[in-house]
C-alpha positions as CSV (number, residue, x, y, z in Angstrom):
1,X,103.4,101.7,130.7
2,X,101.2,102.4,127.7
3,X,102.8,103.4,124.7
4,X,101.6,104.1,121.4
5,X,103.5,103.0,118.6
6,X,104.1,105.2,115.0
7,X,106.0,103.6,112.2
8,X,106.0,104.9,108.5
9,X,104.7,108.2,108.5
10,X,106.2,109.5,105.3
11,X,106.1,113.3,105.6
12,X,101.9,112.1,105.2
13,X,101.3,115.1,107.8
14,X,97.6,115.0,108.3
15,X,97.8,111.1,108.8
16,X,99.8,112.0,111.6
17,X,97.2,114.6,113.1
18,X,94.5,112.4,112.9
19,X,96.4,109.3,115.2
20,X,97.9,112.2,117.3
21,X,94.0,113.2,117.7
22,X,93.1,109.6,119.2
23,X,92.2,109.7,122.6
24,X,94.5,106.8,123.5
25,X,97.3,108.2,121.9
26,X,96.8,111.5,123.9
27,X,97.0,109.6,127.1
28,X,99.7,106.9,126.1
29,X,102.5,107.7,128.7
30,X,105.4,107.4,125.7
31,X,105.2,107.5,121.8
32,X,107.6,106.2,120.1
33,X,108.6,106.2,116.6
34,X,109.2,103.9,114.8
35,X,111.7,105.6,111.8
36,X,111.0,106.6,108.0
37,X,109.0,109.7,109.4
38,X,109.9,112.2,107.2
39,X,110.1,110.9,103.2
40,X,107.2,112.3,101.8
41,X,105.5,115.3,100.8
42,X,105.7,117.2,104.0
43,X,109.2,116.5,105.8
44,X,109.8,119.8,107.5
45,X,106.6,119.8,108.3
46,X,106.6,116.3,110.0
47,X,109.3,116.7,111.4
48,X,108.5,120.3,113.6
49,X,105.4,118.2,114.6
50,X,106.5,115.2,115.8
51,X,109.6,117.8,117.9
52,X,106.9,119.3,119.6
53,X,106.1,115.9,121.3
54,X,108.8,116.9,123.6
55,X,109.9,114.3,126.0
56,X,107.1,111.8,125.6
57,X,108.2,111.1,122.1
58,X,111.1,108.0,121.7
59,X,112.7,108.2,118.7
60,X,114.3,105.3,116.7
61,X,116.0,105.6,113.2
62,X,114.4,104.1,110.0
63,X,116.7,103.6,106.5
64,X,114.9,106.4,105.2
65,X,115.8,109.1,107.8
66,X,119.5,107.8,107.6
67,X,119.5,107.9,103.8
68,X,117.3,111.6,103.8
69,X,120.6,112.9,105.9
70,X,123.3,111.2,103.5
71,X,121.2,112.4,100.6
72,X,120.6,116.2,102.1
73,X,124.4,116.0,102.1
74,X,124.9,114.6,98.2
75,X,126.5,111.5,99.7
76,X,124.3,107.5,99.4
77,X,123.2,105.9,96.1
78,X,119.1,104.8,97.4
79,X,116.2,103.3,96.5
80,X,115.1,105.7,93.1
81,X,112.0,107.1,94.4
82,X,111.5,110.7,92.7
83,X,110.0,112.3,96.2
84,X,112.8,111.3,97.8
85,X,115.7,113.2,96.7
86,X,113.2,116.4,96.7
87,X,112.6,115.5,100.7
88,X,115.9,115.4,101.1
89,X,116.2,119.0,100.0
90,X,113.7,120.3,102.0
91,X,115.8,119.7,105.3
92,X,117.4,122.7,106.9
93,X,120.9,122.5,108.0
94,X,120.2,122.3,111.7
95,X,117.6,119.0,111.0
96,X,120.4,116.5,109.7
97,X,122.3,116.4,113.2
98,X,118.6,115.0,114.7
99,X,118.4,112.2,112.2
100,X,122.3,111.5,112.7
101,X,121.6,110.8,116.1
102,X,118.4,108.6,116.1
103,X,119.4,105.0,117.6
104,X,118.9,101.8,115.6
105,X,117.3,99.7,118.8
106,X,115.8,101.8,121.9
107,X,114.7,99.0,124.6
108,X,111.8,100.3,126.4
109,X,109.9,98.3,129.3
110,X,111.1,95.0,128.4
111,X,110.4,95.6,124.6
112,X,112.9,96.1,122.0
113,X,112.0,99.1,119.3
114,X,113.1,98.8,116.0
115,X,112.7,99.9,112.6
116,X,113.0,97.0,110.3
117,X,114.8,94.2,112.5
118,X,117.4,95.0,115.2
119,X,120.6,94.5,113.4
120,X,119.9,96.2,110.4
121,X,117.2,99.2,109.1
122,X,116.6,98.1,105.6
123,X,116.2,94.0,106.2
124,X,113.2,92.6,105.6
125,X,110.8,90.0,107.7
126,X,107.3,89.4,106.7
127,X,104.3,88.0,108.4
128,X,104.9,85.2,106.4
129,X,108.6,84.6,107.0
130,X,109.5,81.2,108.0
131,X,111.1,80.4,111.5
132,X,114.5,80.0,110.7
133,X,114.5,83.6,109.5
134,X,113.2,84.8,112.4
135,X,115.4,82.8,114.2
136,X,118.6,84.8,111.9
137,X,117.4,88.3,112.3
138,X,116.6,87.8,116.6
139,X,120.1,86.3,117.0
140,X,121.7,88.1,120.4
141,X,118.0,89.7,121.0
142,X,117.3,89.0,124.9
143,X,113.5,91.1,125.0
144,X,110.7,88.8,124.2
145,X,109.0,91.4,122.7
146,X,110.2,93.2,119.0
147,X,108.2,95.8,117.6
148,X,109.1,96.6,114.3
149,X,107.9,98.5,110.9
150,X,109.7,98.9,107.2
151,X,107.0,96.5,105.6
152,X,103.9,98.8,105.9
153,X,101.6,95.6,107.0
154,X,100.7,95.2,110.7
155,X,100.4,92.2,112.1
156,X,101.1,90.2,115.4
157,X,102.9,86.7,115.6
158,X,104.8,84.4,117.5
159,X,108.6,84.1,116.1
160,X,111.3,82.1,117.5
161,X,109.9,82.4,120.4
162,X,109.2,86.4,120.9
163,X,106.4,88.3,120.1
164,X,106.8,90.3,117.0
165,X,104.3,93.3,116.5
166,X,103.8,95.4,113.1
167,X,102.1,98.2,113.6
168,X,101.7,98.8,109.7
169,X,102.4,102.8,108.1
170,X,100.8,106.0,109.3
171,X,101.1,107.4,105.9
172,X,101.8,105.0,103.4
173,X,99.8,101.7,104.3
174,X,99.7,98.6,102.5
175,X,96.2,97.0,102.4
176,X,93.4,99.3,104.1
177,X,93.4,102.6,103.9
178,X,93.6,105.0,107.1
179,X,96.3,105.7,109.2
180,X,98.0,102.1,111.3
181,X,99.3,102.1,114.4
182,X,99.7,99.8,118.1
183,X,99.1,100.5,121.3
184,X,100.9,98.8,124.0
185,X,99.5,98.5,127.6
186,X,97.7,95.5,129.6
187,X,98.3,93.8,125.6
188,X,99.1,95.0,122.4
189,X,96.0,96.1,120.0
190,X,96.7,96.9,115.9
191,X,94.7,100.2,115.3
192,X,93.3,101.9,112.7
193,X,92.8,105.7,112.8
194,X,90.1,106.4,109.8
195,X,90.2,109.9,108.5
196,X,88.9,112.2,105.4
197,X,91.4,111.0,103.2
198,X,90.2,113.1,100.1
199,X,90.3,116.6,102.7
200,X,93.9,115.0,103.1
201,X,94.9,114.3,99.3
202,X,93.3,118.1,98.7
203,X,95.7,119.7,101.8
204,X,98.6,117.6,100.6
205,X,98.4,119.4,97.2
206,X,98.1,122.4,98.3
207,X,101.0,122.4,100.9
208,X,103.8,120.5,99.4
209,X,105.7,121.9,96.8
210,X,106.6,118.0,95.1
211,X,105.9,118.3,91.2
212,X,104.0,115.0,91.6
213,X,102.1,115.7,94.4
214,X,98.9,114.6,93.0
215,X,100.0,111.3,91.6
216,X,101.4,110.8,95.2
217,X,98.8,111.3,96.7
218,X,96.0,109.4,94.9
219,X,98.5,106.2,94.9
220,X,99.9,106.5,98.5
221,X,97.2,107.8,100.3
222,X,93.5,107.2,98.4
223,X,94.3,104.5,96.7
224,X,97.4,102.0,98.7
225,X,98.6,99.0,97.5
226,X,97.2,96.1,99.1
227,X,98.9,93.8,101.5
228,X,98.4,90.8,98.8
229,X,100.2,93.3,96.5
230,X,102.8,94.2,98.8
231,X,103.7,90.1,99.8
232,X,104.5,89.2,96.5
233,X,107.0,92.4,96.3
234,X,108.5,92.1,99.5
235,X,108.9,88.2,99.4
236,X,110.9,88.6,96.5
237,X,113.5,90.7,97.6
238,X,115.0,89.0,100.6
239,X,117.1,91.5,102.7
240,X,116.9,94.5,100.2
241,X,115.3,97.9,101.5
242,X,111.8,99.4,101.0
């Protein structure tokens, strides 16, 4: 089976489009998703899209879709990012059972799906995270296989024995800019998607109603953090969320 894998995409709608355009994503048998699709600039927006993938689509829960549903509802105390409690809003009524009933795991062809590790959808693991902790997080895991997002960095490695795959963020990358993702088949290849990201910053600002849209934009999408950046964040904050 070949299946495309999306993690991360952030309400970043024409991110989205532009993997949705590649060729090998248009003929992957399944696309699954990988959680924390819709906290961003364009959440409704997102979300309608990624529905219209029908049955080929495989959904799996990410701590910011769980959180966007308690928040639409005024219950949660989160991460305080200013877009995100204005995402939140933008839900209708009829979008918060879909994001109650996204699965934290989704086994798929021999490979475990996950957002951030399969126990829990705000711990973190990094590229760099010794053995032992790999070793904590896969306890009770019988696929040799784990794909997994949350960090925004892809990578591939070997970990306690399994192979771990990152595909990195659609819309909010750490490190090069352009929209990540996998592809699974005959192996597993990290891909890139390059597209006009200033056409994108401009179509951002004009379609999302966020009051900070532009600073957004120029941080998240023109101008992403780098990986190097990222590391020293993450690697600090042990099991905490993103």
């Amino acid at each position: 089976m070949t299946v495309a894998v999306l993690a991360d995409i952030h309400g970043v709608l024409p991110a989205l489009e532009a993997v949705l355009a590649e060729p090998d994503v248009v003929a992957a048998e399944k696309i699954v998703l990988l959680g924390d699709m819709l906290a961003g600039p364009l959440p409704v927006e997102t979300l309608d899209r990624l529905s219209a993938l029908g049955s080929r689509a495989v959904w799996v829960r990410g701590n910011a879709d769980r959180e966007l549903a308690a928040s639409a509802r005024g219950t949660g105390n989160f991460v305080p990012d200013p877009i995100f409690p204005w995402a939140a809003r933008q839900l209708r009524p009829a979008d918060l059972p879909v994001l109650d009933a996204l699965p934290l795991t989704v086994s798929l062809d021999g490979v475990l799906f996950c957002h951030a590790t399969p126990r829990d959808d705000t711990e973190i693991v990094l590229v760099d995270s010794p053995p032992e902790r790999w070793a904590e997080v896969f306890s009770g895991v019988a696929e040799e296989t784990v794909v997994l997002g949350h960090t925004h960095m892809p990578f591939v490695r070997l970990a306690d024995r399994r192979l771990v795959v990152n595909p990195g963020s659609v819309g909010m990358p750490y490190g090069a800019r352009g929209a990540h993702w996998a592809l699974l088949g005959d192996g597993v290849e990290l891909r890139r998607t390059s597209y006009d990201v200033e056409a994108a910053c401009r179509f951002l600002v004009s379609r999302s109603g966020y009051p900070g849209i532009e600073e957004w934009a120029d941080y998240f999408v023109r101008n992403p953090a780098s990986d190097a950046e990222a590391l020293r964040v993450f690697s600090g904050r042990g099991t905490s969320s993103t």
